[in-house]
LUMBA-838444 format. One record per residue: x, y, z of N, C-alpha, C in turn; residue in three letters. Coordinates in steps of 0.2 Angstrom, whole numbers. Layout:
{n.px X	n.py Y	n.pz Z	ca.px X	ca.py Y	ca.pz Z	c.px X	c.py Y	c.pz Z	resn ala}
...
END
This chain:
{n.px 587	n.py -79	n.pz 1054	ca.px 583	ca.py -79	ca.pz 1060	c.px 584	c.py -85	c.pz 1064	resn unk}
{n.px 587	n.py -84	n.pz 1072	ca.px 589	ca.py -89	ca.pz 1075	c.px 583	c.py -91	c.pz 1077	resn unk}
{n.px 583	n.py -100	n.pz 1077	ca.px 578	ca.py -104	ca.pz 1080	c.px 575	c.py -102	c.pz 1085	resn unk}
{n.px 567	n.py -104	n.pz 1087	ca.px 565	ca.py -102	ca.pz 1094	c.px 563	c.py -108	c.pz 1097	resn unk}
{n.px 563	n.py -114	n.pz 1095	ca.px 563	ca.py -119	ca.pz 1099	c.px 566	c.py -128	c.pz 1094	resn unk}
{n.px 567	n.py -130	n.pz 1096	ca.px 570	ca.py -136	ca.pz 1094	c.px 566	c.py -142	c.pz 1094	resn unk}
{n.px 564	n.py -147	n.pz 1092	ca.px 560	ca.py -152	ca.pz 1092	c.px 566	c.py -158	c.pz 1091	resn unk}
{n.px 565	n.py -162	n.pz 1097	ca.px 571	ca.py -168	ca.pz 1098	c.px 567	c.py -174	c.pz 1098	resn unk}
{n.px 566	n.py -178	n.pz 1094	ca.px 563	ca.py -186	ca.pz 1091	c.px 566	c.py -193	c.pz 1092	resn unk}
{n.px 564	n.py -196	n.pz 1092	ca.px 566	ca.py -204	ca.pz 1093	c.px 562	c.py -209	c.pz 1087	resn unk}
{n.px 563	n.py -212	n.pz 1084	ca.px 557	ca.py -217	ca.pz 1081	c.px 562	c.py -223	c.pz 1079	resn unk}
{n.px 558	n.py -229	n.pz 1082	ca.px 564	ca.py -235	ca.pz 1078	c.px 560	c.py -237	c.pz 1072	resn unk}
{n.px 564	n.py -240	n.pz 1067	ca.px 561	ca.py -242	ca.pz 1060	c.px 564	c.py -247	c.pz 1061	resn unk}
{n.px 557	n.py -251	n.pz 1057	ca.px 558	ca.py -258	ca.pz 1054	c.px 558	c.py -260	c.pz 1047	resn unk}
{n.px 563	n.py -264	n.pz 1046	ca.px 562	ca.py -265	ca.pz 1036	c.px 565	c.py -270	c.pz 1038	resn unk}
{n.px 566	n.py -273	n.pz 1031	ca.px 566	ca.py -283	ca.pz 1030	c.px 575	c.py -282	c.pz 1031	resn unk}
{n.px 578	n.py -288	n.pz 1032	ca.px 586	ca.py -289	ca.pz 1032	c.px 589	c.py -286	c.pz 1026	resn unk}
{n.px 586	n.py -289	n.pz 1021	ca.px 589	ca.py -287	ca.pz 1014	c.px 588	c.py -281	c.pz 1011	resn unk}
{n.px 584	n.py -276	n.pz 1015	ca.px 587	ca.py -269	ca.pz 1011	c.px 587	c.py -265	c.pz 1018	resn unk}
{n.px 592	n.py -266	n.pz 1026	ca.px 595	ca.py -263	ca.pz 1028	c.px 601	c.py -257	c.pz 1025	resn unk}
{n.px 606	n.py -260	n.pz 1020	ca.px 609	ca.py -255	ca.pz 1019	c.px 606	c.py -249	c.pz 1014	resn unk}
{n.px 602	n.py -250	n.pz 1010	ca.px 596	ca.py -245	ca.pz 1007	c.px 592	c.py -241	c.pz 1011	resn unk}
{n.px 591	n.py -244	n.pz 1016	ca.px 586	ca.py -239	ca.pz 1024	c.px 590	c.py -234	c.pz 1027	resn unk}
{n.px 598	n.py -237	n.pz 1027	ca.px 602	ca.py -235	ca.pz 1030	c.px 606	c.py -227	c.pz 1027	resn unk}
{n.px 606	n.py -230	n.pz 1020	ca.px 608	ca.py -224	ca.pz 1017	c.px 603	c.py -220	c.pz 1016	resn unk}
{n.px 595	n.py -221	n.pz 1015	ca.px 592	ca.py -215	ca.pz 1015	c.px 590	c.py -211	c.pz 1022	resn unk}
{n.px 590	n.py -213	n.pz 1029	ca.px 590	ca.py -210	ca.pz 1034	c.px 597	c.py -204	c.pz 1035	resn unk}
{n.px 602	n.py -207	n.pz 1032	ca.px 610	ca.py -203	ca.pz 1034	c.px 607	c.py -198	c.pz 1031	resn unk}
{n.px 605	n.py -198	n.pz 1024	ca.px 605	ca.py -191	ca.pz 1021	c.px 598	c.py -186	c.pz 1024	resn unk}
{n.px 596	n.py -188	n.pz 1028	ca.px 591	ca.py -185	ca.pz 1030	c.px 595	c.py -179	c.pz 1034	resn unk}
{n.px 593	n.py -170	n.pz 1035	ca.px 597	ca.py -168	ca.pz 1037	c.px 593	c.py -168	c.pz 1046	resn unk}
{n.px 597	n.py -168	n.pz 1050	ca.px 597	ca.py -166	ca.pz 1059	c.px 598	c.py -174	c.pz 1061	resn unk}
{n.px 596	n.py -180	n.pz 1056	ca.px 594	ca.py -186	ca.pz 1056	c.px 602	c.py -188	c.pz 1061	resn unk}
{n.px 602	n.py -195	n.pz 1065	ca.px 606	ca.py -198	ca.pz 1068	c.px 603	c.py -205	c.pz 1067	resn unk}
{n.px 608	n.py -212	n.pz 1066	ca.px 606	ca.py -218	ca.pz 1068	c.px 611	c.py -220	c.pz 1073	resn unk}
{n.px 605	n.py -221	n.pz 1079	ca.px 609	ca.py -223	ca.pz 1086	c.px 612	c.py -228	c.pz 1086	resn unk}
{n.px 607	n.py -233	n.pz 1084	ca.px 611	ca.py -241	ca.pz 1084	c.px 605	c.py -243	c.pz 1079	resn unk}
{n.px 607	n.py -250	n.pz 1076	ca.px 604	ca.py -253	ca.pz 1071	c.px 607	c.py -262	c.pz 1072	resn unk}
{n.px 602	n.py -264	n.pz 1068	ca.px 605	ca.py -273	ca.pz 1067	c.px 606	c.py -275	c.pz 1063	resn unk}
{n.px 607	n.py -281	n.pz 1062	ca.px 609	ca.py -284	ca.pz 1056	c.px 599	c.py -285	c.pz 1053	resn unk}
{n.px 594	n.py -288	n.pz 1057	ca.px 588	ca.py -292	ca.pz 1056	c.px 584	c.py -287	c.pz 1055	resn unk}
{n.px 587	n.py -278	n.pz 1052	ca.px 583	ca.py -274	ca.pz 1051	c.px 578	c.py -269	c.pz 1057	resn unk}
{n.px 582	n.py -268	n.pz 1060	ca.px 579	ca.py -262	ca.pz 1065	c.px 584	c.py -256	c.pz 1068	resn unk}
{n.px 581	n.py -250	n.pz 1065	ca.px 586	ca.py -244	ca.pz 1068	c.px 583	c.py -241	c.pz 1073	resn unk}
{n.px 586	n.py -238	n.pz 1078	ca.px 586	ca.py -232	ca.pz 1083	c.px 588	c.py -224	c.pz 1079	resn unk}
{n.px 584	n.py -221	n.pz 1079	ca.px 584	ca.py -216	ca.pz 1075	c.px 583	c.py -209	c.pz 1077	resn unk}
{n.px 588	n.py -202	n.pz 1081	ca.px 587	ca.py -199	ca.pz 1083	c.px 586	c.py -191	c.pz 1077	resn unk}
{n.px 582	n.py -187	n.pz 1081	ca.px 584	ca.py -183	ca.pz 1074	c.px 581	c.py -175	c.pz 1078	resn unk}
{n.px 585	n.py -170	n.pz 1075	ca.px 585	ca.py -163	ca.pz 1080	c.px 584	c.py -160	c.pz 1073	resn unk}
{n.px 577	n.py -154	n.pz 1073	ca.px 575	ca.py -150	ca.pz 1069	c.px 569	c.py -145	c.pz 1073	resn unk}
{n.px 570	n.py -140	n.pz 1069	ca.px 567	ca.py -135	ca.pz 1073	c.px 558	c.py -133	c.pz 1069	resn unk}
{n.px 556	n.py -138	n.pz 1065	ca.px 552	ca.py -140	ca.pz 1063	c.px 550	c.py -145	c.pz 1066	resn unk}
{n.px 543	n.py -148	n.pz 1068	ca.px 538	ca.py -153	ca.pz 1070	c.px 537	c.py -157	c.pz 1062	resn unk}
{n.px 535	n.py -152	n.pz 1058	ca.px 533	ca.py -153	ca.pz 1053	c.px 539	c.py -159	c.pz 1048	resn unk}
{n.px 543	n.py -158	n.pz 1050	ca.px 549	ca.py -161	ca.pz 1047	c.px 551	c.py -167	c.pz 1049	resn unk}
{n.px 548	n.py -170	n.pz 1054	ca.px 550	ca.py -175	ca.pz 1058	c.px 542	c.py -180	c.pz 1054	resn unk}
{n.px 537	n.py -177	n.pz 1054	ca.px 530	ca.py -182	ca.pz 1051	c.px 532	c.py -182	c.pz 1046	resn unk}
{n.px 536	n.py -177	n.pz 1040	ca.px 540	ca.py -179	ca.pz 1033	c.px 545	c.py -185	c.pz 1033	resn unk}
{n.px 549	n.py -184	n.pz 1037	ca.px 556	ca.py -191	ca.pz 1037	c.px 552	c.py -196	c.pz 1039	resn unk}
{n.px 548	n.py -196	n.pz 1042	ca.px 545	ca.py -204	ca.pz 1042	c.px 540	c.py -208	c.pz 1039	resn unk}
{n.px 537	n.py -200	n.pz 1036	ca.px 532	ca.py -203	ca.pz 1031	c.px 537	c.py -205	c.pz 1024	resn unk}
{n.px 542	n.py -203	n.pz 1024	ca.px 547	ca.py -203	ca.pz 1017	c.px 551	c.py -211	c.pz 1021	resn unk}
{n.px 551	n.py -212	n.pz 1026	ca.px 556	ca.py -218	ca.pz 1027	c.px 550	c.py -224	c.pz 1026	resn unk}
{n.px 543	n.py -223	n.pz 1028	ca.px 536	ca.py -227	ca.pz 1027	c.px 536	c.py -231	c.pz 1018	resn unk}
{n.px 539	n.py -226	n.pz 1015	ca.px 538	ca.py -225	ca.pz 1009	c.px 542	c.py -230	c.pz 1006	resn unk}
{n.px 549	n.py -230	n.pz 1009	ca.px 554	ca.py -234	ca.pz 1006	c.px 552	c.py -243	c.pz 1006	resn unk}
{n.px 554	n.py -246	n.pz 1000	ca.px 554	ca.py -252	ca.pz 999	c.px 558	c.py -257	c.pz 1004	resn unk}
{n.px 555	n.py -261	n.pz 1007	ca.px 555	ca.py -263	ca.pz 1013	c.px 555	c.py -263	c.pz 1020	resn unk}
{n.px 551	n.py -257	n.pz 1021	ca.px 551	ca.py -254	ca.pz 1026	c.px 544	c.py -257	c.pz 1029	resn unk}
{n.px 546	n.py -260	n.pz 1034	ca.px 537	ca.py -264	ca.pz 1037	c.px 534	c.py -258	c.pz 1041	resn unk}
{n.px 538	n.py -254	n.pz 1047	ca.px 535	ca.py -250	ca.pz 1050	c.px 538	c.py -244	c.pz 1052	resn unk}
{n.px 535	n.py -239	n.pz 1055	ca.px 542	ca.py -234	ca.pz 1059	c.px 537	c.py -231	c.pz 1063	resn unk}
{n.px 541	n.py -230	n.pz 1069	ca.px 535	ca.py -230	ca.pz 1076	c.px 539	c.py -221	c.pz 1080	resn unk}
{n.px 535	n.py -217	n.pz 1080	ca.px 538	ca.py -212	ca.pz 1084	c.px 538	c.py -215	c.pz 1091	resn unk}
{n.px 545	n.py -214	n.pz 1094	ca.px 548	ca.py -217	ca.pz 1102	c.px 545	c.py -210	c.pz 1106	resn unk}
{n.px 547	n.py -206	n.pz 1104	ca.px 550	ca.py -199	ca.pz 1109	c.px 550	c.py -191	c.pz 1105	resn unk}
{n.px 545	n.py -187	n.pz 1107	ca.px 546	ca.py -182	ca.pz 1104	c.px 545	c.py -175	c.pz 1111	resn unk}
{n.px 553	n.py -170	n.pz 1110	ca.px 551	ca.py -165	ca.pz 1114	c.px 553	c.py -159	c.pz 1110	resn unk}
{n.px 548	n.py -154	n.pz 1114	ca.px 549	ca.py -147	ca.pz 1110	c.px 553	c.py -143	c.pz 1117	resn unk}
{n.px 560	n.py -141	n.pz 1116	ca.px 561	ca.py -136	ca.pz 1120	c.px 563	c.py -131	c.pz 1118	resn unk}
{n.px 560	n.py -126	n.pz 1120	ca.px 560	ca.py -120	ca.pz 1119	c.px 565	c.py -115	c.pz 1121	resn unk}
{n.px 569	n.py -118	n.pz 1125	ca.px 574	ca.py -115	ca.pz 1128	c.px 580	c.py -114	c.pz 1125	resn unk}
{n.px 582	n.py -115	n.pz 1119	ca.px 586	ca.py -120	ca.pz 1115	c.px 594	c.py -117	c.pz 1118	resn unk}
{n.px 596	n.py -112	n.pz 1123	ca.px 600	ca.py -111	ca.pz 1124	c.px 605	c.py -116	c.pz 1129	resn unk}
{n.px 600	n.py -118	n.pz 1134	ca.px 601	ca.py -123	ca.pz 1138	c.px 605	c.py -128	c.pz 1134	resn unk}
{n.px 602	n.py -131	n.pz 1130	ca.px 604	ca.py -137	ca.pz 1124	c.px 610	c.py -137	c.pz 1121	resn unk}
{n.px 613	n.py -132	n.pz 1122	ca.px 621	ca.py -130	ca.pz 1119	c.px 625	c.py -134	c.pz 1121	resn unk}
{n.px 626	n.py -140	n.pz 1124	ca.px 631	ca.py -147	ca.pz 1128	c.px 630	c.py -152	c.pz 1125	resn unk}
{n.px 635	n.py -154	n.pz 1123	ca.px 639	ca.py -160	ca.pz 1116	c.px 636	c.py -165	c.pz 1123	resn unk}
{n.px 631	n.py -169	n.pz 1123	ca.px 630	ca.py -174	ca.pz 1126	c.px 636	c.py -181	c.pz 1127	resn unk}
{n.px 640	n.py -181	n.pz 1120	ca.px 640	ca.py -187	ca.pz 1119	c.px 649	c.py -185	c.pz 1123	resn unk}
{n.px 651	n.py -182	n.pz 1123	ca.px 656	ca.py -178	ca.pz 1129	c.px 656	c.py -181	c.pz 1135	resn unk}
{n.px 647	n.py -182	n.pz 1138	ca.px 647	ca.py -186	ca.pz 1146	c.px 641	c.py -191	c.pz 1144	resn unk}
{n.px 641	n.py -194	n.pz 1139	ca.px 637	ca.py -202	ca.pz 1138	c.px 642	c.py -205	c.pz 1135	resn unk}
{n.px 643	n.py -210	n.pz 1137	ca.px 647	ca.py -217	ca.pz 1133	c.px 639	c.py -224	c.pz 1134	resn unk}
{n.px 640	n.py -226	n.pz 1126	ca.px 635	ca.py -233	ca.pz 1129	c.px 638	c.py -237	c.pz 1122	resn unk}
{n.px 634	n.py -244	n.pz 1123	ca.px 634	ca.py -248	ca.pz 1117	c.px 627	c.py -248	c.pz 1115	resn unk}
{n.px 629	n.py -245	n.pz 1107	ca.px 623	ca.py -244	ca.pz 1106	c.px 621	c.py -249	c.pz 1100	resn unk}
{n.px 623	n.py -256	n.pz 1101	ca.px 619	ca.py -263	ca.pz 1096	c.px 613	c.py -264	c.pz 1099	resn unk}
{n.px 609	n.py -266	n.pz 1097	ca.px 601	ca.py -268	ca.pz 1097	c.px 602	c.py -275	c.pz 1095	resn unk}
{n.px 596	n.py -277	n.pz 1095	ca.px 597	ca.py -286	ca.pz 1093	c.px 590	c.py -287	c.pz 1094	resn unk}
END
């Protein structure tokens, strides 16, 4: 059964320096998950495409969980219903740099 709407999120997560690469590896394996940019001092930009709502209050309740993790903050969440329109590899007409600091 194809999707009838798409839920598109943003949330940056905070963890200590010393388990960046542990934060890092459990957000990849998350699936729809993307990290946009990240730091060395522990902070990721974190986008993620799923057609569940309910899935997006799970990944961060599970990244909340993770050892060292001080906070994770929902940035941005949209539900489009159209999801046809959405069929465009954005990243085709976006270039940026995406370090944080």
């Amino acid at each position: 059964m194809p999707a009838s709407e798409v839920h598109i999120s943003s949330f940056v997560v905070y963890c200590s320096p010393e388990t960046v690469s542990d934060v890092r590896q459990f957000i990849n394996q998350l699936d729809g998950t993307e990290i946009y940019a990240e730091s060395e001092e522990g902070k990721f930009v974190v986008v993620m495409e799923t057609e569940n709502q309910g899935f997006i209050t799970s990944a961060i309740d599970q990244i909340n969980e993770l050892t060292g993790v001080v906070n994770t903050a929902l940035v941005y969440h949209q539900i489009e219903a159209d999801i046809e329109k959405l069929d465009t590899d954005i990243h085709a007409t976006v270039t940026t740099d995406a370090s944080i600091g």
